[in-house]
N, C-alpha and C positions, 0 to 999 in steps of 0.2 A: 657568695663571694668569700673566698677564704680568708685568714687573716691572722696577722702578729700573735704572739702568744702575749702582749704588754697590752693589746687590745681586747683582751676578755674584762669583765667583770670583775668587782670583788668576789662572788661568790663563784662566780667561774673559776678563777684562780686560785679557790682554797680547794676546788671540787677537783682538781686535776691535781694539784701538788700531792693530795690524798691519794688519786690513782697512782702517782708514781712511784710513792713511798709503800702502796701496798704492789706495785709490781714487782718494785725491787725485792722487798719481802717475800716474794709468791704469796702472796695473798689476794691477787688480783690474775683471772686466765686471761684476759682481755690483750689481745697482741697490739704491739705499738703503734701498727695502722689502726687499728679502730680507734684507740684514741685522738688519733691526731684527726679523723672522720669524726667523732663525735662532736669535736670543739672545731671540727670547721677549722684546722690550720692551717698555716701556708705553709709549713718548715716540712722537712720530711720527716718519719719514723725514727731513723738513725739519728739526728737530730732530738730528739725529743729524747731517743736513748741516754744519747749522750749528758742533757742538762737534768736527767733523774739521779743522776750521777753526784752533781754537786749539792740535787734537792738532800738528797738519801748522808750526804755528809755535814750539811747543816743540821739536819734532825740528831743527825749521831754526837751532835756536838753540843745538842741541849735548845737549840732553837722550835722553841714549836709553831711548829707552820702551818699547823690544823688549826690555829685557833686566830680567828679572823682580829681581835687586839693586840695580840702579840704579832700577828703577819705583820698588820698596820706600823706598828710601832717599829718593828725592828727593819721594815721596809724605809721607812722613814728617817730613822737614823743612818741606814746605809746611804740614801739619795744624799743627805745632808754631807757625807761626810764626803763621797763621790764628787757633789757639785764642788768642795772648799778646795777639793785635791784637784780638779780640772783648771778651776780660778787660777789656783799655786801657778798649775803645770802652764798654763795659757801665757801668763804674766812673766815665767821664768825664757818662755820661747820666743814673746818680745823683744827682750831683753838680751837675752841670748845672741837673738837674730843681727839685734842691733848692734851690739857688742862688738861681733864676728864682722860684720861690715864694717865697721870704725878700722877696727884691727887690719884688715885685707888695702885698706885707703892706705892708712896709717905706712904700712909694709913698702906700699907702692914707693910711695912719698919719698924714700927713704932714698930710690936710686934714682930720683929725678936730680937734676943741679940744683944746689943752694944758691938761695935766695939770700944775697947782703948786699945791702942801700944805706946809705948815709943821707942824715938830712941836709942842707946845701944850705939853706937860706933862710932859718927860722928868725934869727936875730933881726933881717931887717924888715919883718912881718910886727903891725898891728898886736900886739897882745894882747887885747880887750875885742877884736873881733872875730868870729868865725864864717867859714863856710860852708853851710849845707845843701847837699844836694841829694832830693827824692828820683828815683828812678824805681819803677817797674815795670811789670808785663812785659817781660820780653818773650815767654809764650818760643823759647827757644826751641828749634825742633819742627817747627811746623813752617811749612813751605804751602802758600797760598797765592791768588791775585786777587784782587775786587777792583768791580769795574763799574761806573757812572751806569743814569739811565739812559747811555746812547751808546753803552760796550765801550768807552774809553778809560783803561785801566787807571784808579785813584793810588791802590796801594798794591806795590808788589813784595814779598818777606819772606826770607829764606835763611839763612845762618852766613851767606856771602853778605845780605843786604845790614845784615844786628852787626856783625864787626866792620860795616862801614861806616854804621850810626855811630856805632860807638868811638872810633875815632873821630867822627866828627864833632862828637859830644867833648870828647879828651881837648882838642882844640878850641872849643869854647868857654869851656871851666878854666882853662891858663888863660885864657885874655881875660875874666873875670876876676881873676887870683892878681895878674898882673895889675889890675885898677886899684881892688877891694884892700888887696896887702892882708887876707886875713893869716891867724895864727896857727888855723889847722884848717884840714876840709873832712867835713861829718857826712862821707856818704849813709843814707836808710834809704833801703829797696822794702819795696811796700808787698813784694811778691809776687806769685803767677811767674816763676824766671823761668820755666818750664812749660811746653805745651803736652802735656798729659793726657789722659784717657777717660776723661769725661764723658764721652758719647762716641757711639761706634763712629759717626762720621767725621770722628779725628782720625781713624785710623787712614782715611784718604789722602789728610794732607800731612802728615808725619814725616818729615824729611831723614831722618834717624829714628832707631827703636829709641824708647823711652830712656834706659842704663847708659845710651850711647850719646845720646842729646846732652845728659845730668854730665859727663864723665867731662866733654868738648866744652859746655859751657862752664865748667869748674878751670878748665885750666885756659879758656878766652879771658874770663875774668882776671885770671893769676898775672899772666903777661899783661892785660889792659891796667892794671893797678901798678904793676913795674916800670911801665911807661909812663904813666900820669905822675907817679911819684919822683920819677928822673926830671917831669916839665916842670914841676910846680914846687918841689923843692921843699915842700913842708906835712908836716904828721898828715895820717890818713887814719881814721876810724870808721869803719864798717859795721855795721848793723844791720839786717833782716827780718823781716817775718813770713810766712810763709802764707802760700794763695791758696785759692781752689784749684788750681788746674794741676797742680804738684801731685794730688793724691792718685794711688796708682787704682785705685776701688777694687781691692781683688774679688772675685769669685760674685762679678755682677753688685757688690754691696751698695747703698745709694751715697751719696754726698752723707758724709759724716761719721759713718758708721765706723773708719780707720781713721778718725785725724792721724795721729802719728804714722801713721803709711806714706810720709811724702817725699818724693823724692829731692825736693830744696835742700831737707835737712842735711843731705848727703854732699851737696855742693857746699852750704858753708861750714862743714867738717873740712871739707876739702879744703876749703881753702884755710880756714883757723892752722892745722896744720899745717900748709905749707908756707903760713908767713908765721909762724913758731917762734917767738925770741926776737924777729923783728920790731925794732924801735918805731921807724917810719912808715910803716902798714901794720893796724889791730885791727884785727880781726875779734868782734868783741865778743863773740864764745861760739863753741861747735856745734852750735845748733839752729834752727833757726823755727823761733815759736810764734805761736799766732798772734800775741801783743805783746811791747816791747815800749819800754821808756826811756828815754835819753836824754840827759841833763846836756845842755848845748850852754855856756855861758850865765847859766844859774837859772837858765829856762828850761823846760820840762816838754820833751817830746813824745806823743803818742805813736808808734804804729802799729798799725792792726792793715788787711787788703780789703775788706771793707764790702767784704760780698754777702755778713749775714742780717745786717743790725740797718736801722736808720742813721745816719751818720748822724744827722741835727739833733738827736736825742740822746746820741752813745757818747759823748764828750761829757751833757750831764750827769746819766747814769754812773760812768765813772768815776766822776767827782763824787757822786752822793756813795756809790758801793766802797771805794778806797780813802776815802778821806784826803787825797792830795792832789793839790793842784795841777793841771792840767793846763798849758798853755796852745801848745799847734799841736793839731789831730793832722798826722801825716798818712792818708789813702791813696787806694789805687781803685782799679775792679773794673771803670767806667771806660779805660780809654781815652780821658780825657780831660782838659785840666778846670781847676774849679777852686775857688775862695770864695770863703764866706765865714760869717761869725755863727756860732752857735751856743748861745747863751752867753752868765757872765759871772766872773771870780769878782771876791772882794775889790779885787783891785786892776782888775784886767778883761778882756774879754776873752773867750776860749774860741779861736781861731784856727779852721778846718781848710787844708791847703790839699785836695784831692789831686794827685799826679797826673799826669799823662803817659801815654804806654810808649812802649820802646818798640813793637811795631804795628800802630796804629792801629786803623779799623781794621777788622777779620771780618769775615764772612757772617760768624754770631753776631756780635758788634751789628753790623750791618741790619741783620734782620730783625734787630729789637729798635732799631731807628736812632742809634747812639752810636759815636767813635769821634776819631777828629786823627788831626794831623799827629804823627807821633813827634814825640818829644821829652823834658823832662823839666825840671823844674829847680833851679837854684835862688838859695835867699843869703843874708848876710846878717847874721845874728850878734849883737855889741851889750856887752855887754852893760846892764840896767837901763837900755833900750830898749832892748827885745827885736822884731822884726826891723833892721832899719833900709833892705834893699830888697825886692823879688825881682829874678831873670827868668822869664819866662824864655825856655829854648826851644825851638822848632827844627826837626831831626829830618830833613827829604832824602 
């Protein structure tokens, strides 16, 4: 079987670089077919012409190639210096990549209508209380049914049904805002806002390409925030971190291999830009990373989506890796909602408030034996109380 010329031997390697250096020379009658016969290659004659070529200008240049410590060595410092220039190049085209995406948003952005809101009603609001409210999975993009064991449809989700919920969600946060009086509302999306390319058999239920879903759900978001903000009358602060399904996996890679490949990050650019200099919607940076802390009232929020770690143990951990405390671990991942304490501070417990999804069970979901009703999940944070109300919301 023939084969690479990077696939010979040491001594194979130094025994041919010699053939080429005395062909070049004429010092060798051997025509370029037989060598490339002798060593079994797979390249052609012309080929091999050609890279005697550069062999014969290395030797001219003081490099000696016959001599299997010096090949070694100076092979070696070339791979070294090759791999640190690939690193550079690889890290600059991230970057780059990313750069130019921001930019192209950015540009867009520009000829859309401006966005100015006044705040309406801060002063008869509560100053010492907030309101937060967890939302993720919205898994936007993906168009599916699931159905009971007698074929009667549980859940139906498509991008008409997520701006239904979400108005419907919009309408329940203002009758809570209208009871609670608080002084701001703390939305944190726990992630997964995108239904991505996880498994070929997403590509069935994909209601939109992937760019087209990211683009739709960046500016659903932008107008559902213009509206909640005209109901409710007081600051809004936005938070994110970003899921598994966001990542786009290129070129087959498995879960992990691109964290920053994800299309989230591109929605909350989006949207940080477009509420830019706005007072009454922050958008709290253009990114959206995988953990995420937020001071709510002198309390301390975690989020992270919660699809790699034990949650009952990752509240610890991070107290003991960070040195700082840690009050509510805000998740998503499951579909479904869930409280519980896990473990305990000097003076508090570290309380883990896992969200429910925004559109409920999927067909995954389903066949691991986990989902529930979608929904979302608001609390009322006072300050040197900490937790003092949870609204658990149910989304049909």
């Amino acid at each position: 079987m023939s084969r690479l010329i990077e696939e010979l031997s040491r001594q194979e390697m130094q025994a041919i670089i010699q053939e080429m250096l005395d062909k070049r020379n004429r010092n060798n009658d051997k025509k370029w077919i037989e060598i490339v016969e002798d060593y079994d290659l797979e390249c052609s004659p012309e080929v091999l012409r050609k890279l005697s070529v550069g062999v014969n200008f290395a030797s001219d240049a003081g490099m000696k190639l016959g001599s299997g410590d010096n090949l070694d060595r100076n092979y070696a410092e070339r791979q070294k210096l090759y791999d640190l220039q690939r690193k550079i190049r690889q890290d600059m085209r991230e970057l780059s990549r990313t750069e130019l995406i921001c930019e192209h948003i950015d540009s867009a952005i520009q000829s859309l209508p401006k966005i100015d809101m006044q705040i309406k009603r801060a002063s008869l609001n509560n100053s010492n209380c907030s309101l937060v409210l967890g939302i993720g999975d919205f898994h936007y993009g993906a168009d599916f049914k699931v159905a009971d064991l007698y074929g009667k449809v549980i859940n139906k989700y498509n991008s008409f049904v997520f701006e239904n919920r979400m108005r419907t969600l919009l309408t329940k946060i203002v009758d809570i805002v209208d009871k609670e009086k608080p002084n701001e509302l703390v939305i944190m999306i726990v992630g997964d806002m995108i239904d991505g390319l996880l498994r070929q058999s997403q590509l069935q239920r994909l209601e939109y390409g992937v760019v087209e879903s990211t683009m739709k759900l960046a500016e659903t978001l932008t107008y559902w925030l213009i509206s909640l903000e005209e109901e409710i009358g007081i600051p809004i602060r936005v938070y994110s971190v970003r899921g598994n399904h966001g990542e786009i996996r290129p070129l087959g890679s498995k879960a992990g291999q691109f964290p920053e490949e994800n299309m989230e990050r591109i929605v909350m650019h989006y949207l940080f830009a477009r509420f830019l200099g706005q007072e009454s919607v922050k958008i709290a940076q253009n990114d959206s990373p995988m953990v995420q802390v937020v001071n709510v009232c002198g309390y301390q929020f975690l989020l992270t989506h919660g699809q790699d770690s034990s949650i009952e143990s990752m509240a610890k951990d991070c107290v003991n890796l960070y040195h700082k405390p840690i009050d509510v671990f805000m998740v998503g991942h499951l579909h479904k909602s869930q409280s519980f304490v896990s473990g305990i501070m000097p003076d508090t417990n570290i309380y883990v408030e896992r969200i429910p999804s925004l559109c409920g069970v999927d067909p995954y979901a389903q066949s691991k034996g986990y989902g529930a009703l979608p929904g979302a999940t608001a609390m009322t944070i006072e300050e040197g109380l900490g937790i003092k109300c949870v609204y658990p919301i149910v989304l049909k």
